[in-house]
C-alpha positions as semicolon CSV with decimal commas, in nm:
position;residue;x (nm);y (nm);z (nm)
1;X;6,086;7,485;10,050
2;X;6,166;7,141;10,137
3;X;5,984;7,027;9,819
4;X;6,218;7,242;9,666
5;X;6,514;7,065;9,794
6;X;6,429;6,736;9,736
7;X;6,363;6,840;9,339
8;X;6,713;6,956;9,332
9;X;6,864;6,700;9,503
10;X;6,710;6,424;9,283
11;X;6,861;6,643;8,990
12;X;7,204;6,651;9,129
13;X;7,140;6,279;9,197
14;X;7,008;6,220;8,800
15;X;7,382;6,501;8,659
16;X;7,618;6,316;8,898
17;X;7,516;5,994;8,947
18;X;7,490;5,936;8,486
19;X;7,836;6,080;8,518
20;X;7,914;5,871;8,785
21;X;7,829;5,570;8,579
22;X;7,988;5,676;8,256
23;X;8,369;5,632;8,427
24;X;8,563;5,329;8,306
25;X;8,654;5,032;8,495
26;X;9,038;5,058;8,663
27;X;9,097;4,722;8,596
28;X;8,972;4,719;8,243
29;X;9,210;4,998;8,175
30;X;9,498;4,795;8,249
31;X;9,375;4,512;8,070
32;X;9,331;4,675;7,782
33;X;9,674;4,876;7,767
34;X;9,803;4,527;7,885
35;X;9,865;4,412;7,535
36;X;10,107;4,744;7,489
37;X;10,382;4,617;7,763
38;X;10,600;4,504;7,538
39;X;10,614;4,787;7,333
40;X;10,648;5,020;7,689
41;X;10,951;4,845;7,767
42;X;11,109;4,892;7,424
43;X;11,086;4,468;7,400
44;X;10,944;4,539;7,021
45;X;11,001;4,828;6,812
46;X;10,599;4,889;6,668
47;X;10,232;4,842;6,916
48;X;10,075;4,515;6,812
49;X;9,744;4,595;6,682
50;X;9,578;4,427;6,956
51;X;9,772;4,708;7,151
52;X;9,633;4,986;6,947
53;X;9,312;4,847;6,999
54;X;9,320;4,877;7,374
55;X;9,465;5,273;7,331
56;X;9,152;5,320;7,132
57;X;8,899;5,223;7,393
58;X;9,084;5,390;7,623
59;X;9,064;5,665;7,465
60;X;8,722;5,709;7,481
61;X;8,778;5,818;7,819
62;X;9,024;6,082;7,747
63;X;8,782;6,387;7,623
64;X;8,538;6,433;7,940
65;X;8,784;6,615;8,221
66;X;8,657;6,363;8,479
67;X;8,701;6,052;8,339
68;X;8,992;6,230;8,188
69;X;9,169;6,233;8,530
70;X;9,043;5,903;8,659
71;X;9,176;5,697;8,367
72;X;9,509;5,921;8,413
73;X;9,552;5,807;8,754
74;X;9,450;5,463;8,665
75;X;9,719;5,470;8,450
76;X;9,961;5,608;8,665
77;X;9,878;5,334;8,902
78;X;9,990;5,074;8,695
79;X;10,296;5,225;8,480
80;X;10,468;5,314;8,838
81;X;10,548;4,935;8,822
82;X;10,734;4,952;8,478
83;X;10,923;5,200;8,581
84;X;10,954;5,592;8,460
85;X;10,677;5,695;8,180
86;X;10,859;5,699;7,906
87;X;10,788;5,891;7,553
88;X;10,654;5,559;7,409
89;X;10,335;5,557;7,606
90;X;10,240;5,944;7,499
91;X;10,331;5,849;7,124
92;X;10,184;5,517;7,082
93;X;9,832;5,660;6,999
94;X;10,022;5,831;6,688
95;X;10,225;5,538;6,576
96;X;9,871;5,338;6,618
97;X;9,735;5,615;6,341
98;X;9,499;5,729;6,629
99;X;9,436;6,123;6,745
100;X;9,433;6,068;7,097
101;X;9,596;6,298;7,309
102;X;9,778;6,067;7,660
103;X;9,765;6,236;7,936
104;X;10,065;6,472;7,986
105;X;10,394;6,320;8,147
106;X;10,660;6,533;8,362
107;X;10,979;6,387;8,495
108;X;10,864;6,056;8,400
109;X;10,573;6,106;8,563
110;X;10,220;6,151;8,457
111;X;10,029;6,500;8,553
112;X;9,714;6,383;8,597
């Protein structure tokens, strides 16, 4: 029996742990969605490309549930210091011509 268990625990260890590994960086999150500020804050009217760029490897992260809600609360951690989400960040994967679906905001706040 104890055989057993230490086969299934080094198979939980082998699922978890690769999933585990596969989540994103926090901080390379926000430096990649850094470039979009500007565009945020309604300083210019279109995402730079180098902006787009950054939603794209973020969205990477966006179709797994798990790293789904990490990257969403990585997310959420940095736009609370710009202020309410506004519609900008949910649209700016379609005005970069990307099919990425942000996570979902409510009362200017994200649901993650």
């Amino acid at each position: 029996m104890s055989q057993l268990a230490m086969v299934l625990a080094i198979v939980l260890l082998l699922v978890f742990g690769s999933a585990m590994a596969s989540l994103p960086i926090c901080d390379d999150i926000k430096e990649e969605l850094a470039p979009c500020i500007s565009y945020f804050v309604k300083r210019v009217s279109q995402p730079t490309d180098t902006c787009c760029s950054g939603i794209k490897y973020v969205g990477r992260y966006l179709n797994d549930q798990n790293t789904r809600k990490f990257v969403c609360e990585c997310i959420r951690a940095a736009a609370e210091r710009l202020g309410p989400v506004n519609d900008r960040l949910i649209a700016v994967p379609n005005k970069c011509g990307l099919s990425i679906r942000m996570p979902p905001v409510s009362h200017g706040n994200f649901v993650c």
